[in-house]
C-alpha positions as CSV (number, residue, x, y, z in Angstrom):
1,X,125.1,-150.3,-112.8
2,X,121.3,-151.3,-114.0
3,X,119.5,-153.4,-111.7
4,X,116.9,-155.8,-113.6
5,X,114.7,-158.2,-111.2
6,X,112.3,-160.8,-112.4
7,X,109.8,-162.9,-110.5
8,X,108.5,-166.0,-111.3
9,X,105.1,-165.9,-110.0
10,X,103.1,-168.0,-112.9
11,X,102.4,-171.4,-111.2
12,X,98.9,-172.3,-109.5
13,X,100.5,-173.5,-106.3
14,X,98.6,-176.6,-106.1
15,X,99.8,-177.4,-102.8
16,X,97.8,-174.2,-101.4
17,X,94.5,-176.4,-102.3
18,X,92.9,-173.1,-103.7
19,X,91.5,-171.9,-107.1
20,X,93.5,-168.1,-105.8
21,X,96.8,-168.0,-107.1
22,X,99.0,-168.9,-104.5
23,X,101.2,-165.4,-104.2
24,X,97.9,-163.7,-104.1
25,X,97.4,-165.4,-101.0
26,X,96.6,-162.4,-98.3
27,X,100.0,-162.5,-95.4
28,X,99.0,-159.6,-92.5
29,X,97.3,-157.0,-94.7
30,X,98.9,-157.8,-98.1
31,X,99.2,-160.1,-101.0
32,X,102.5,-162.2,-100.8
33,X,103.7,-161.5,-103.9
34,X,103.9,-157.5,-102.1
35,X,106.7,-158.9,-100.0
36,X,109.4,-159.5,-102.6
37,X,108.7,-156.4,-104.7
38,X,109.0,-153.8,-102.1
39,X,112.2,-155.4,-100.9
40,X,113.5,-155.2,-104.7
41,X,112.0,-151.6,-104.8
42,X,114.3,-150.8,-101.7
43,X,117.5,-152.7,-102.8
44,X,116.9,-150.3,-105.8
45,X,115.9,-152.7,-108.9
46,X,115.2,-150.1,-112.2
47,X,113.2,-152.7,-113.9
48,X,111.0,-155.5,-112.5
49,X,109.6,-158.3,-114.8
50,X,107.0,-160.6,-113.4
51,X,106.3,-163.6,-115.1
52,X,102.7,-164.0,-115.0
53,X,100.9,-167.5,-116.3
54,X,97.4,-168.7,-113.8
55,X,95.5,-165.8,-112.9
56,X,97.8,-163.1,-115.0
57,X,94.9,-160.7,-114.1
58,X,94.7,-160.9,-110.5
59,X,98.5,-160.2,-110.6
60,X,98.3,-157.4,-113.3
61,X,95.4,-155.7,-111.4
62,X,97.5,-155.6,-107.8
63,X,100.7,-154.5,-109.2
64,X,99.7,-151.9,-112.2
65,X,103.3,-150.1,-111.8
66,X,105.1,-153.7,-112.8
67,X,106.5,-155.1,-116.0
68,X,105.1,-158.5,-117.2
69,X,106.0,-161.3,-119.4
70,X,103.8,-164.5,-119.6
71,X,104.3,-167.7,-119.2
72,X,101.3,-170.1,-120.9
73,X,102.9,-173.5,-120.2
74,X,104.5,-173.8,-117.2
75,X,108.1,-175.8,-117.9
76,X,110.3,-174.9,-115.3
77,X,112.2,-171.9,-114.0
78,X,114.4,-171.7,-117.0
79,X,111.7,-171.3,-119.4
80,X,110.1,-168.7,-117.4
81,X,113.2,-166.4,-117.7
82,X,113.0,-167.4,-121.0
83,X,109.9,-165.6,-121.6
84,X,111.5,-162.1,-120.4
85,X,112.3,-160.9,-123.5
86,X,112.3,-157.3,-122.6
87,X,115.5,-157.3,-121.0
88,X,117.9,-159.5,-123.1
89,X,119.6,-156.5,-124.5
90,X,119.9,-154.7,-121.0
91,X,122.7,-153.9,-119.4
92,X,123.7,-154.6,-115.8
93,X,122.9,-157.4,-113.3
94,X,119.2,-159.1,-113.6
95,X,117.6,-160.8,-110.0
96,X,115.9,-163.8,-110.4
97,X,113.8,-164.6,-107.4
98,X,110.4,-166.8,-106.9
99,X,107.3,-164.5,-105.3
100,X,106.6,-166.7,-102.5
101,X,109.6,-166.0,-100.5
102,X,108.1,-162.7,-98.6
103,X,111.0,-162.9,-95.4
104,X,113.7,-161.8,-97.7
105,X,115.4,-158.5,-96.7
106,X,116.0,-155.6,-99.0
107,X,119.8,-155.4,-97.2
108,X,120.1,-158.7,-98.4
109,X,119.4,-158.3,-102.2
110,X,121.1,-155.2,-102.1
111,X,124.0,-157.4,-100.8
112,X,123.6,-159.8,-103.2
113,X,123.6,-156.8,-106.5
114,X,127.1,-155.5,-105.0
115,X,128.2,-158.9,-105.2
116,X,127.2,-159.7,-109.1
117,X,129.6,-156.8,-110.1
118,X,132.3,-159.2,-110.0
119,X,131.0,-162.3,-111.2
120,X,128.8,-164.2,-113.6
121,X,126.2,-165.3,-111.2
122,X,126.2,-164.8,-107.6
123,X,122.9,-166.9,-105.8
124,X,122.0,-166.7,-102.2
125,X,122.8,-170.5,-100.4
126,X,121.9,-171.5,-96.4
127,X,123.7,-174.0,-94.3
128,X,120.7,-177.0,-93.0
129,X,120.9,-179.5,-91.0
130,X,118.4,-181.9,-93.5
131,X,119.0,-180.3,-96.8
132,X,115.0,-182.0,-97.4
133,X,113.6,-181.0,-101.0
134,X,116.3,-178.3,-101.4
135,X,118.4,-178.1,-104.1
136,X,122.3,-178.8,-103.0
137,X,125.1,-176.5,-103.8
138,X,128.3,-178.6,-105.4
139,X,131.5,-176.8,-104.6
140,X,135.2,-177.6,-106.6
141,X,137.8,-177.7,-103.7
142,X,138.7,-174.3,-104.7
143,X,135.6,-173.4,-103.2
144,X,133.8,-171.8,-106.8
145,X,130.2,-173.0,-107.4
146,X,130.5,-175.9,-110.0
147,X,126.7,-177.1,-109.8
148,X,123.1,-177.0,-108.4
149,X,121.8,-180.6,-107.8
150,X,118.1,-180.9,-107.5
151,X,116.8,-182.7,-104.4
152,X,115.1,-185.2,-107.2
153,X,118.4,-185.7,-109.5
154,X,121.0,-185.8,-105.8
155,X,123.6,-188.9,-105.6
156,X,123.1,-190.5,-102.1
157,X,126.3,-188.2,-101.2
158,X,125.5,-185.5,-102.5
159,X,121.8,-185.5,-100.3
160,X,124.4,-185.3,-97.5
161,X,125.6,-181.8,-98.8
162,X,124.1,-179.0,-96.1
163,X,124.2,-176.2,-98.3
164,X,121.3,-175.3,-99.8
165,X,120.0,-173.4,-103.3
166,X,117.8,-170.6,-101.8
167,X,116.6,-170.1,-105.4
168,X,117.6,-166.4,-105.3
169,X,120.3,-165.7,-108.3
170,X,122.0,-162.6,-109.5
171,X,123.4,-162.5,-113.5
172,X,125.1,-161.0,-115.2
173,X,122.3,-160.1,-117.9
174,X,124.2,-160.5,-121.1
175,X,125.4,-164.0,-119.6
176,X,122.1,-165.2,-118.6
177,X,120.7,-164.4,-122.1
178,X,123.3,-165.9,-124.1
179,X,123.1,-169.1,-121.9
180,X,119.5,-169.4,-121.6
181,X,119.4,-171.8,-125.3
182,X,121.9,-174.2,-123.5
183,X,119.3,-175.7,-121.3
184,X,117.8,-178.9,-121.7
185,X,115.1,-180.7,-119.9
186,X,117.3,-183.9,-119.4
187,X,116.1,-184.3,-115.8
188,X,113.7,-186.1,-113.5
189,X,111.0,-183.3,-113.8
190,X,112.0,-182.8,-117.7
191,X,112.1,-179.2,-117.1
192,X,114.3,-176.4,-117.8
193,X,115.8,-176.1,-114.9
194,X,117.2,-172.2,-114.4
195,X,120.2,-173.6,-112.1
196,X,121.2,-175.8,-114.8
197,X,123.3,-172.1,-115.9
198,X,125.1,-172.6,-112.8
199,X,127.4,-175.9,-114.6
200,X,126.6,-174.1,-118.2
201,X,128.5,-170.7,-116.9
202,X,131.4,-172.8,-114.7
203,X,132.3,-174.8,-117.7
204,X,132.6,-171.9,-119.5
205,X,135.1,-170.7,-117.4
206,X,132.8,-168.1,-115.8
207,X,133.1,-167.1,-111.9
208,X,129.8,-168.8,-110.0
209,X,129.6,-167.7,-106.5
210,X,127.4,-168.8,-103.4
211,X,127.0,-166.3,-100.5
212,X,125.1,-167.8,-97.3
213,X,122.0,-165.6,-95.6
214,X,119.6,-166.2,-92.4
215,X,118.0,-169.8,-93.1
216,X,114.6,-167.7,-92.4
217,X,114.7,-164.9,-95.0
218,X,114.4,-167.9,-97.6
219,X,111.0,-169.3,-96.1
220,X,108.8,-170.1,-99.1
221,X,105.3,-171.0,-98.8
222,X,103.6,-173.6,-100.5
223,X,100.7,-174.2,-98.3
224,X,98.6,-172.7,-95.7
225,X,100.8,-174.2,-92.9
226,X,103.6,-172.6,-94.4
227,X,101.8,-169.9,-94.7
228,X,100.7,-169.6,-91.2
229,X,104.5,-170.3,-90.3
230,X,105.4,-167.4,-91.8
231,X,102.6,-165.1,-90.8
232,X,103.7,-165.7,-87.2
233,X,107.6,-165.1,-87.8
234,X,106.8,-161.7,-89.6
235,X,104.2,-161.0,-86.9
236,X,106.9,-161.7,-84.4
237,X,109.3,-159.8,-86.0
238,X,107.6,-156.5,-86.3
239,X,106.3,-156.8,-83.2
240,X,109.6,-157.2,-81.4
241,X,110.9,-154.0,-83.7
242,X,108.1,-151.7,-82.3
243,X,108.8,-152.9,-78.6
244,X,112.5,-152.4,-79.1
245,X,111.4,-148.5,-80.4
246,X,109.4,-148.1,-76.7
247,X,105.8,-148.7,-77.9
248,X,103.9,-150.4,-75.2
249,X,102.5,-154.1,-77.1
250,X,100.4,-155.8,-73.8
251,X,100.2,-159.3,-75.2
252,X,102.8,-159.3,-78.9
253,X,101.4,-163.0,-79.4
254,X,97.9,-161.2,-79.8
255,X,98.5,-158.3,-81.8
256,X,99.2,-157.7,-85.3
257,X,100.9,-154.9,-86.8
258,X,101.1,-154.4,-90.9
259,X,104.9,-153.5,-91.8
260,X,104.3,-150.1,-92.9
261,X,102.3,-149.0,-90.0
262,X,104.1,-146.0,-87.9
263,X,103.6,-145.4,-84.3
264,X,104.6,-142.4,-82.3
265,X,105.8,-142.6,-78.4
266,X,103.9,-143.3,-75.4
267,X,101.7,-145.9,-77.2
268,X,99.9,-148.3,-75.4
269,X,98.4,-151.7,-77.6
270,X,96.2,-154.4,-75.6
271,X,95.6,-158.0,-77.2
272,X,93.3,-158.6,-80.1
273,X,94.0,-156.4,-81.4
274,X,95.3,-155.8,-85.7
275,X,97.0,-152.4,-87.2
276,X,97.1,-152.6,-90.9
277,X,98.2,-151.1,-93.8
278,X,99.6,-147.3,-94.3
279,X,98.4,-146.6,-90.2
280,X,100.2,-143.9,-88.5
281,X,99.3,-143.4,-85.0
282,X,100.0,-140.3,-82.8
283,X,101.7,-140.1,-79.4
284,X,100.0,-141.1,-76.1
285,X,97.4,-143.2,-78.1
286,X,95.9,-146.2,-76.3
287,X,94.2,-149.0,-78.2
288,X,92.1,-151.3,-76.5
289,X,91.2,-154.9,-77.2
290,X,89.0,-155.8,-80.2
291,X,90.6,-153.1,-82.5
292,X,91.1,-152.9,-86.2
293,X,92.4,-150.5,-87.7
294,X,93.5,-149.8,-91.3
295,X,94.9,-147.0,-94.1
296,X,94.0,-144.1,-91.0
297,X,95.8,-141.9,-88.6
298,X,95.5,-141.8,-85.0
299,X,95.8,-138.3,-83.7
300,X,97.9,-137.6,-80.1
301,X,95.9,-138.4,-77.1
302,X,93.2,-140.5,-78.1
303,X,91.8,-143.7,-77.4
304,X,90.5,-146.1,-79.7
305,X,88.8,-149.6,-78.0
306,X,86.4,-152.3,-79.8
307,X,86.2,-150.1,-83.0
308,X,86.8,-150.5,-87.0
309,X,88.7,-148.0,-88.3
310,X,89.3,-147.8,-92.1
311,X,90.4,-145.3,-94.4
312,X,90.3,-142.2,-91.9
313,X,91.5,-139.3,-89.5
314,X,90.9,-139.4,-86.3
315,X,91.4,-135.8,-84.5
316,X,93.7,-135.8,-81.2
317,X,92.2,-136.5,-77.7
318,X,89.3,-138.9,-79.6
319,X,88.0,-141.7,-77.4
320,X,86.5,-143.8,-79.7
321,X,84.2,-147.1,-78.5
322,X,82.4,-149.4,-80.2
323,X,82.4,-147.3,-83.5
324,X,82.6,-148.0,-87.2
325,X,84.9,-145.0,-88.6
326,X,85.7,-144.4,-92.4
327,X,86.6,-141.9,-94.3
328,X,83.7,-139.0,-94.3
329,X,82.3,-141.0,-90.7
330,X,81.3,-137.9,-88.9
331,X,83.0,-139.1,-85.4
332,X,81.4,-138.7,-82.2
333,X,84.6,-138.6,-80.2
């Protein structure tokens, strides 16, 4: 089975209040937008398509090994699968996904591909209490998915629906591209609205699904307090990973870890202190407040405190203070 993926990624973000792009926004040691495609990467997508509109550059620059389609005029998230092109005569199951969600797990898109093998579109839903600016999902009492109702376009019963669009769909690629033309922009937004397929494919007799996931792997961000929101569950999360593996964090509310750092045992990590990037640090390494380190290795034994580390190797039984150490530094351990 072919995996396709695409990512809308081409709005501004206006919300973010920032000329940057808002999934170039920086969350721990990487660009949001980073979150989404490595969790794609894992679930094993062959072919990723972003679609690319403010700042395509920025985007194109930061993910060189990715697929792009452009959307100039931004008209909803129908006509920015509209745009991909490159992968209406593909075989398979094609992901559609927005690039500010960076909480979503690679288990769970991996889930959600197994699950398209036996329908025409399978999207991820979550049960809330206030369903808020969330699209609702309309079930038949059969249970089968007969509509998505935008938040804007909702009946006053059907804003008392608690399931939730997480805006995470998987097609079948040969239905999403003959159904694409069927979609109008007779809405409140007048926009083509990508969940409009949802009604499109049920009418047609096709099998709509809705599987629920973890209300927090569908946080999107569309501001900075958002933003910081989510910087402190993923913070929290990896933290609580590396205590449950036996490394030593002091103070977890004061120390940040990247997620593709890699510690060894007996590791000791004091407050204020931020691990970064591709780090992998050695056994019986202490590192004292006042820390950064980044892209480096950490040989066995040492001790790092109040220092920058970037780009570098530190030998085993270092003690390292007050130091700025990249690559070629000659280190006076």
């Amino acid at each position: 089975m072919q995996k396709n993926a695409i990512i809308l990624a081409a709005g501004k973000g206006t919300r973010m209040k920032s000329e940057k792009n808002k999934v170039m926004h920086m969350l721990i040691d990487r660009p949001i937008l980073a979150y989404p495609m490595d969790a794609l990467k894992k679930a094993g997508a062959d072919r990723i398509v972003i679609v690319a509109g403010y700042q395509a550059d920025s985007l194109k620059q930061a993910f060189a090994d990715a697929e792009f389609a452009m959307q100039e005029e931004q008209l909803g998230t129908g006509h920015a699968v509209m745009q991909c092109t490159v992968l209406k005569d593909e075989p398979g199951y094609t992901l559609v996904m927005n690039g500010d969600v960076p909480c979503l797990k690679a288990e769970t898109l991996e889930r959600l591909y197994q699950e398209a093998e036996n329908h025409s579109l399978v999207l991820l839903s979550a049960i809330l209490e206030d369903g808020a600016h969330y699209g609702r999902v309309v079930r038949s009492e059969s249970g089968q998915v007969k509509a998505i109702v935008e938040a804007k376009d909702c009946t006053p019963w059907q804003k008392e629906i608690k399931e939730i669009n997480a805006g995470v769909y998987c097609f079948n690629n040969r239905d999403l591209f003959d159904s694409l033309g069927e979609l109008t922009t007779n809405n409140a937004q007048h926009e083509y609205y990508l969940t409009d397929l949802v009604k499109i494919l049920s009418a047609k007799g096709k099998s709509v699904q809705a599987i629920a996931a973890d209300p927090d792997e569908m946080a999107g961000i569309n501001t900075v307090s958002e933003l910081a929101q989510v910087y402190t569950w993923m913070k929290d999360n990896i933290n609580r990973y590396w205590l449950e593996q036996g490394v030593q964090i002091v103070d977890p509310s004061r120390t940040v870890i990247g997620k593709d750092v890699r510690f060894g045992h007996d590791v000791i990590v004091y407050p204020d202190t931020h691990i970064l990037g591709n780090t992998v640090i050695g056994d019986f390494v202490e590192i004292y407040p006042q820390t950064w380190i980044s892209d480096s290795s950490i040989g066995d034994h040492s001790r790092i405190q109040a220092s920058i580390i970037e780009n570098a190797s530190v030998p085993e039984h270092s003690s390292i203070t007050h130091q700025v150490v990249k690559e070629g530094t000659d280190i006076q351990a």
